[in-house]
C-alpha positions as CSV (number, residue, x, y, z in Angstrom):
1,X,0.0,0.0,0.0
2,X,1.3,3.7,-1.2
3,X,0.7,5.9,1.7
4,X,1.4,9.7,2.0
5,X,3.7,11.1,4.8
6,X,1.3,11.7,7.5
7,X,2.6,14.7,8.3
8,X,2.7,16.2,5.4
9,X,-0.9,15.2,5.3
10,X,-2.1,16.6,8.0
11,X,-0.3,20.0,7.4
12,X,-2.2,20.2,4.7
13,X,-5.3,19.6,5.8
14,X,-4.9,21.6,9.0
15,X,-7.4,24.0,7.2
16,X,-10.3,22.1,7.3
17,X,-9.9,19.6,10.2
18,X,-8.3,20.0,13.9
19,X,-7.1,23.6,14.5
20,X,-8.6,25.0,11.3
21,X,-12.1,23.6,12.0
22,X,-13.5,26.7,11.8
23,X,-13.1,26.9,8.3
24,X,-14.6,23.4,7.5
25,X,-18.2,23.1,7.9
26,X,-19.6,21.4,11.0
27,X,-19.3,17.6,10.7
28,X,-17.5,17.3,7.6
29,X,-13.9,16.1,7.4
30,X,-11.2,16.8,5.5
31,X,-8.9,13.5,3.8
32,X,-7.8,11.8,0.4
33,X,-8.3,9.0,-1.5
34,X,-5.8,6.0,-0.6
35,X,-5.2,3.0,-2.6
36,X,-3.9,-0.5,-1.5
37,X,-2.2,-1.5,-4.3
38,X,-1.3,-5.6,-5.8
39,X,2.4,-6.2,-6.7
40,X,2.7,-9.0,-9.4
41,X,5.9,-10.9,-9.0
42,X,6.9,-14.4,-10.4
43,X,7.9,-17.1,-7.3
44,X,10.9,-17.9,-10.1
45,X,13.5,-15.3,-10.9
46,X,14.2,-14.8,-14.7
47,X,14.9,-12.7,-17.3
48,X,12.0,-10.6,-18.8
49,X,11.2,-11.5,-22.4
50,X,8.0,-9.6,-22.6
51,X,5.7,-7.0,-21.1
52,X,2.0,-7.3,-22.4
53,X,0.7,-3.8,-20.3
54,X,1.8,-0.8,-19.8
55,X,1.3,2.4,-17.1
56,X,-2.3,3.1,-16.8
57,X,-3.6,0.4,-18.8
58,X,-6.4,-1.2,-17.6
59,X,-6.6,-5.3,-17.3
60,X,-9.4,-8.0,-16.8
61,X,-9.2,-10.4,-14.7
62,X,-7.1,-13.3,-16.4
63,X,-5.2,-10.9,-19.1
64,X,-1.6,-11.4,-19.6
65,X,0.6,-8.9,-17.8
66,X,4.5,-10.6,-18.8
67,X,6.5,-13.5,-19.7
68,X,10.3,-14.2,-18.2
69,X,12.6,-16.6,-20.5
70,X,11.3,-20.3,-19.7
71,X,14.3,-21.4,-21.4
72,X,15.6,-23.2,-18.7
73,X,12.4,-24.6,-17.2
74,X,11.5,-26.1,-20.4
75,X,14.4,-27.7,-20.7
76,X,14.0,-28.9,-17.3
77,X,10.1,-30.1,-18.1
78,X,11.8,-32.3,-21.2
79,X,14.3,-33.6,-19.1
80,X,11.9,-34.6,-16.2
81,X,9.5,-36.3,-18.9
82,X,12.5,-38.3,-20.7
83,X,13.4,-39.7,-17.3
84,X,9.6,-40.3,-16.2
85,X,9.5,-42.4,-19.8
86,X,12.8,-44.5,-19.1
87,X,11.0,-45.5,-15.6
88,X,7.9,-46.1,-17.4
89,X,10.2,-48.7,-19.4
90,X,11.1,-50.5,-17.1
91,X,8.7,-50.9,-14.8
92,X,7.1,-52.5,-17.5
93,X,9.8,-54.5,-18.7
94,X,10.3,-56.0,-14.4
95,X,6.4,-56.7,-14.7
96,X,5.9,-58.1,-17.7
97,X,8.9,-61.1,-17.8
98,X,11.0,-62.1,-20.5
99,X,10.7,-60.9,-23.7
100,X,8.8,-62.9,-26.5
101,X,11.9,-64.3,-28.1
102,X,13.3,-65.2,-24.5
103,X,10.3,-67.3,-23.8
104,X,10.1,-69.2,-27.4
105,X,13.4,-70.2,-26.2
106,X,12.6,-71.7,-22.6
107,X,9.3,-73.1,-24.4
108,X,11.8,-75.0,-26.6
109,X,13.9,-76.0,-24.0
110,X,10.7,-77.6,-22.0
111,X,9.4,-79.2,-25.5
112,X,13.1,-81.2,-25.3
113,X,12.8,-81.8,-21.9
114,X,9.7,-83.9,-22.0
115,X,10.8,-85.6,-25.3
116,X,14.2,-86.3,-23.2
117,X,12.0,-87.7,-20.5
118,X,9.5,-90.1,-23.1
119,X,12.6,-91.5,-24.5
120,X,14.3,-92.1,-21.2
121,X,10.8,-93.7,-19.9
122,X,10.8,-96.2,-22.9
123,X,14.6,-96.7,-22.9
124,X,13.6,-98.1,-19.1
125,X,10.9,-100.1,-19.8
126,X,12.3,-101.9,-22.7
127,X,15.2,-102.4,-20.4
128,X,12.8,-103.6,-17.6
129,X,11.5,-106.4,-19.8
130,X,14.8,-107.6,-21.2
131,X,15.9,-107.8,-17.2
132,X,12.8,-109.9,-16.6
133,X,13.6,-112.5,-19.5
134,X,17.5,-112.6,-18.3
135,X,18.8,-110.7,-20.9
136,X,20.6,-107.6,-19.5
137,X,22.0,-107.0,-16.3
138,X,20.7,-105.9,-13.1
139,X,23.6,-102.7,-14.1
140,X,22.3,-102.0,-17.1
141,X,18.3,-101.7,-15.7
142,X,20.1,-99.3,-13.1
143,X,21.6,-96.9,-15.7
144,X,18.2,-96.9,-17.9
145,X,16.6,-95.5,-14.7
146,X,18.7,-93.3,-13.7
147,X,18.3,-92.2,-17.1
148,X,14.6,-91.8,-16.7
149,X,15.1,-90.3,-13.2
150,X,17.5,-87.1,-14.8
151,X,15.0,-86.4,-18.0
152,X,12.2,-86.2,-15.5
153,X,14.3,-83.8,-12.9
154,X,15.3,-81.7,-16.2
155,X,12.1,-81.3,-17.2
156,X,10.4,-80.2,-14.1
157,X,13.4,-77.9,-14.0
158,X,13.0,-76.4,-17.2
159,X,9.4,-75.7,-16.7
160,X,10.2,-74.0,-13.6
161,X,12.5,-71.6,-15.8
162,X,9.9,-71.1,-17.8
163,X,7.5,-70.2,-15.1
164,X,9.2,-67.9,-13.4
165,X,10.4,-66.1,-16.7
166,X,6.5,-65.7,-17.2
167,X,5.9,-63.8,-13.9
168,X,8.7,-61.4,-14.2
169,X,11.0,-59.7,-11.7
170,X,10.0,-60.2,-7.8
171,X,7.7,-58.1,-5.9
172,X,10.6,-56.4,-3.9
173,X,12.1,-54.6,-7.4
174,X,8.7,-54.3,-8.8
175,X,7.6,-51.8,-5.6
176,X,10.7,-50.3,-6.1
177,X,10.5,-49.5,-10.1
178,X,6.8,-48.2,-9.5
179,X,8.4,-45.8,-6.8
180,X,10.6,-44.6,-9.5
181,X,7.6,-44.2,-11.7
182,X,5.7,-42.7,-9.2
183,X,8.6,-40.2,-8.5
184,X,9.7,-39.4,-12.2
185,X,5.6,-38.4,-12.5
186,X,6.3,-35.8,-9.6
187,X,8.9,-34.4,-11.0
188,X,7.1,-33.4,-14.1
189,X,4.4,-32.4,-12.3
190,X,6.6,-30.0,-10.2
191,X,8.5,-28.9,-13.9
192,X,5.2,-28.1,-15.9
193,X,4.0,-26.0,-12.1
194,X,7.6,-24.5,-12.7
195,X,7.3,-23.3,-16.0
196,X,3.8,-22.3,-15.8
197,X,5.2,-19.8,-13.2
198,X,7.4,-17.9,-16.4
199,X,4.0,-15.9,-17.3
200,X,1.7,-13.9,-15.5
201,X,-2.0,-12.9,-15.8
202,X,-4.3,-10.6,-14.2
203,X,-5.7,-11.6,-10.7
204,X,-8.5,-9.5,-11.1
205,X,-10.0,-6.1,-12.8
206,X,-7.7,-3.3,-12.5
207,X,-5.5,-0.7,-13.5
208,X,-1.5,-0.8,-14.2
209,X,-0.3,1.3,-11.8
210,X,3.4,1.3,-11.9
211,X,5.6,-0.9,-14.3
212,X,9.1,-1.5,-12.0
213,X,11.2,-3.9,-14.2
214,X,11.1,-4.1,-18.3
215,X,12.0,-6.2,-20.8
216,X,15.5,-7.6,-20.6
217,X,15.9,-7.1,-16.9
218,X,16.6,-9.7,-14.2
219,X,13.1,-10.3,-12.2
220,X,14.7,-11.9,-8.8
221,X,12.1,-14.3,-7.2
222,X,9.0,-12.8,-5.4
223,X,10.1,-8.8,-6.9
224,X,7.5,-7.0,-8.0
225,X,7.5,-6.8,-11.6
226,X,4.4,-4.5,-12.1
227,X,1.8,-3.1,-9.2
228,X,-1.8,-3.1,-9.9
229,X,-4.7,-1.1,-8.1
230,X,-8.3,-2.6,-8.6
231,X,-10.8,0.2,-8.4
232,X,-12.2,-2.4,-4.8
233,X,-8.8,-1.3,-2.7
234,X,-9.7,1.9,-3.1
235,X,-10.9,3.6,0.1
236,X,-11.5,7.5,1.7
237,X,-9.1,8.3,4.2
238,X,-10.4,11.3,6.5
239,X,-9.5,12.2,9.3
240,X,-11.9,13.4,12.2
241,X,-11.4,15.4,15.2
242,X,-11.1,14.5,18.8
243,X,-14.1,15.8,19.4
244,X,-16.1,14.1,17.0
245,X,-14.7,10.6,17.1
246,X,-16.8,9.7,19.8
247,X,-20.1,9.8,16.8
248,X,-18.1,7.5,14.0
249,X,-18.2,3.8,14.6
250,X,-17.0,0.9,12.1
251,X,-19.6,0.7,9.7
252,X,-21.0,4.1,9.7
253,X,-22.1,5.4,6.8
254,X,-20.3,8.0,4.6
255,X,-21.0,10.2,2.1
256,X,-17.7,11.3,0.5
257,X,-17.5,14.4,-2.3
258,X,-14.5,16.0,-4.4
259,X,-14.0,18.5,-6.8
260,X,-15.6,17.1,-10.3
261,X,-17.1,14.5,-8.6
262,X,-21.0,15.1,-9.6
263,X,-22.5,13.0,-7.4
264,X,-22.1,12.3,-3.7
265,X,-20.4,8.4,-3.3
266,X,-21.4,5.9,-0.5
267,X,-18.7,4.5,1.9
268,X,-18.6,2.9,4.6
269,X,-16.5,2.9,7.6
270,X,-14.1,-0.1,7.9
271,X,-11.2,1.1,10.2
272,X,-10.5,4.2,12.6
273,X,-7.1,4.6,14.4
274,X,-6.3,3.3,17.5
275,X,-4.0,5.9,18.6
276,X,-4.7,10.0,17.7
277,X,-2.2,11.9,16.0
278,X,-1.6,15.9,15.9
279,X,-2.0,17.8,12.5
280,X,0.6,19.8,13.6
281,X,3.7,19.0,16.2
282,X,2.3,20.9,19.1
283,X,2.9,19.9,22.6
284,X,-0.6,18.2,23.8
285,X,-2.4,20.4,26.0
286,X,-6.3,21.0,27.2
287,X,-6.3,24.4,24.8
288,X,-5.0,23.1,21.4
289,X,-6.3,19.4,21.9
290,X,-8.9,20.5,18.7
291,X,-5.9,19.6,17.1
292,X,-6.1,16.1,18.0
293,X,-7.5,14.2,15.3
294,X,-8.2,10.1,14.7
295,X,-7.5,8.8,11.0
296,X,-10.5,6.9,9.8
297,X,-11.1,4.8,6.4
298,X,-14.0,4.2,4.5
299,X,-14.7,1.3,1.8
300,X,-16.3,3.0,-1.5
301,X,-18.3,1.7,-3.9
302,X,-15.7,0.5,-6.9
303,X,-17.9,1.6,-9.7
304,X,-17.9,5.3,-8.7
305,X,-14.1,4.7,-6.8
306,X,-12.7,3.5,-10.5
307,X,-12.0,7.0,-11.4
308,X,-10.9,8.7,-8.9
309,X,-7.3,8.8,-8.6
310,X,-5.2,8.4,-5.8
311,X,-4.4,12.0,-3.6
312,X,-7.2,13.1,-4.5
313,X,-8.5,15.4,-1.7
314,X,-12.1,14.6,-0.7
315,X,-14.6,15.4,2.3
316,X,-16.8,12.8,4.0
317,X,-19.4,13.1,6.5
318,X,-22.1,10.5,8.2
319,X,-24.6,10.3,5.6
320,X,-28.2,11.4,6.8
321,X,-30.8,8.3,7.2
């Protein structure tokens, strides 16, 4: 908020309120139009590369105001999305086994194992029978079964392989490679937020008020880069005497006039001073306490408040019921 020196304020209003309130009429107080103004800053320093407004333009709500170089963040957004893609990857490639041509292989290797295991089967029987008729040795019945035994140990073994090549990698590095999804996403998330933050647009209806840094300058983070005043922040600041405060209470009524102003404009009270202040620096005393005066504020409507500018001298007094 832009305020005035309050002394110089007061010294110049010491004609029509406090010690020169014989010159003001009864009940009427001098003051000025104050404005609380919005400073637009980025949260991420950068250089300027545009400037869509200028001093006393006026803006909607959602216009652009400026751009800094997103350069770097953009860079930063494709960098965060190329490593959110590799996780991706492999995520899927832990979850989803062995690839096709890896599997046609272990397939094969079970299709061998169970033809090693029918041959070894009949090998033993046909030696089973020849033992039976006398015509091999108990040593050569042993070998044919231990024959049969291996085939059926490699087969069960190789479909095992297989098996497990179906189901992919275990749940422990699974967890972990959708945590490194789930991260990679943030950081994308946090780099679009981050170069979304290189522009800036209009928070509401207003007009420019100031323009502080300009194209090609270094905006640090949070400095303003432009300040705004909406015709709402607009307010009547009067001040009333001592001997008056006592009748003005927050939410009282006001009706505030200036010099080309046609009509009378409704406020309404929204802050007085705690404290009193002098309009002059005199030492406090019973006789010149007239000179006492409390600061006050009033709200004003922002359709009428839109064009009056800020200084401008006004007078307000309780508006009659």
């Amino acid at each position: 908020m832009r305020s005035y020196p309050a002394a110089l304020i007061l010294a110049a209003l010491v004609s029509l309120a406090g010690g020169g309130c014989d010159t003001a009429a009864p009940g009427r107080y001098a003051g000025y139009i104050e404005g609380e103004f919005v400073y637009i800053s980025a949260p991420l320093g950068g250089t300027i590369r545009a400037l869509h407004v200028g001093k006393g333009d006026a803006v909607r709500r959602g216009d652009p105001l400026f751009e800094l170089d997103p350069a770097a963040q953009q860079a930063a957004l494709d960098d965060a999305k190329s490593r959110y893609l590799a996780a991706k990857s492999d995520y899927a490639d832990l979850t989803q086994g062995a690839r096709p041509s890896e599997l046609a292989a272990l397939e094969a290797e079970v299709d061998r194992a169970e033809a090693a295991l029918a041959l070894a089967v009949k090998e033993a029987d046909r030696v089973r029978e020849m033992l039976r008729a006398n015509a091999v040795s108990q040593e050569r019945y042993d070998i044919a079964e231990t024959e049969r035994i291996a085939a059926a140990a490699g087969l069960k073994r190789a479909r095992k392989t297989l098996a497990t090549a179906r189901l992919g990698a275990r749940d422990e590095r699974a967890r972990a490679a959708a945590h490194a999804v789930n991260a990679a996403m943030a950081r994308v998330a946090d780099a679009e937020w981050r170069l979304a933050q290189m522009s800036a647009a209009a928070p509401q209806d207003a007009v420019v008020e100031e323009v502080i840094r300009r194209p090609g300058e270094w905006a640090a983070p949070g400095a303003p880069v432009l300040s705004l005043l909406p015709p709402v922040n607009k307010k009547a600041r009067f001040f009333v005497p001592e001997t008056q405060i006592a009748a003005i209470r927050k939410g009282t009524v006001v009706s505030v006039t200036a010099d080309g102003v046609a009509a009378p404009i409704r406020g309404e009270v929204t802050f007085i001073a705690p404290r009193a202040e002098f309009t002059q620096p005199f030492i406090y005393s019973k006789e010149n306490r007239a000179r006492l005066v409390f600061m006050v504020e009033a709200a004003l409507d922002p359709r009428a408040a839109e064009a009056l500018p800020v200084g401008l001298p006004v007078e307000a007094a309780p508006a009659v019921k």
